[in-house]
N, C-alpha and C positions, 0 to 999 in steps of 0.2 A: 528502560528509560527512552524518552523521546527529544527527540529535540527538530530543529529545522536544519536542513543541506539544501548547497546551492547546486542544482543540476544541470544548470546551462544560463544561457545570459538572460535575463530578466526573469528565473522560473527559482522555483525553490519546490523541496519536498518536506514532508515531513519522514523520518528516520528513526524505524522502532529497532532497535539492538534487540534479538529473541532470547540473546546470552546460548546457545548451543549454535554459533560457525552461523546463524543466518541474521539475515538484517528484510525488515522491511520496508520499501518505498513507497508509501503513502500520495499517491497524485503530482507521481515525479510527468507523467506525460502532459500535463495542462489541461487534461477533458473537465469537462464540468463537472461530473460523478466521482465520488467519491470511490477510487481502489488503488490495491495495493499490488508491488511485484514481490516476491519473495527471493530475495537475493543470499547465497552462499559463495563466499570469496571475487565477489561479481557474475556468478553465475546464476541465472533464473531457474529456480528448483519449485518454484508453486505462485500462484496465482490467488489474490482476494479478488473476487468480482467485483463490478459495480454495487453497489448499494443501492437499489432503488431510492428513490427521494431525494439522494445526499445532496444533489444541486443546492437543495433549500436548507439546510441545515444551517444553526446559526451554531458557533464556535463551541457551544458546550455539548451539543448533539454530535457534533465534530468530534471531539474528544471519549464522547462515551461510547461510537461506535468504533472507532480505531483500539481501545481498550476492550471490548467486547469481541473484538474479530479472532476465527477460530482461523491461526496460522498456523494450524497442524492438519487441517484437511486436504484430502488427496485429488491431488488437482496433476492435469497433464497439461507444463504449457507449450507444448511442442505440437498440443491437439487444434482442428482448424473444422470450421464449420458448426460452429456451438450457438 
């Protein structure tokens, strides 16, 4: 389930529940690109990259890539220079 959270003053995320301890935040930082952090207990355990194109996606492209995204890939986000 998705829905919208408020992350700070004038910003909102969207908030995917993965149902196993992790949650993801959908463009909780404001960039233009569409990604996600993968959160467990508020702890950052995995990373969705940018999306190429997402800038321009219009609200149903929006929805079928956040539904489509592989939140079980192995990602290091502690990793730097990528």
């Amino acid at each position: 389930m998705a829905h919208a959270v408020d992350v700070g003053v004038y910003r909102s995320a969207i908030r995917v529940v993965l149902g196993d301890g992790r949650e993801a935040l959908w463009d909780a930082d404001g960039a233009a690109a569409l990604e996600a952090q993968v959160l467990r207990d508020g702890v950052l355990v995995g990373l969705v990259p940018a999306i190429p194109g997402s800038e321009d996606f219009d609200d149903a492209a929006t929805v079928a890539a956040i539904a489509a995204a592989d939140y079980d890939a192995e990602s290091d986000p502690g990793a730097t220079g990528r």
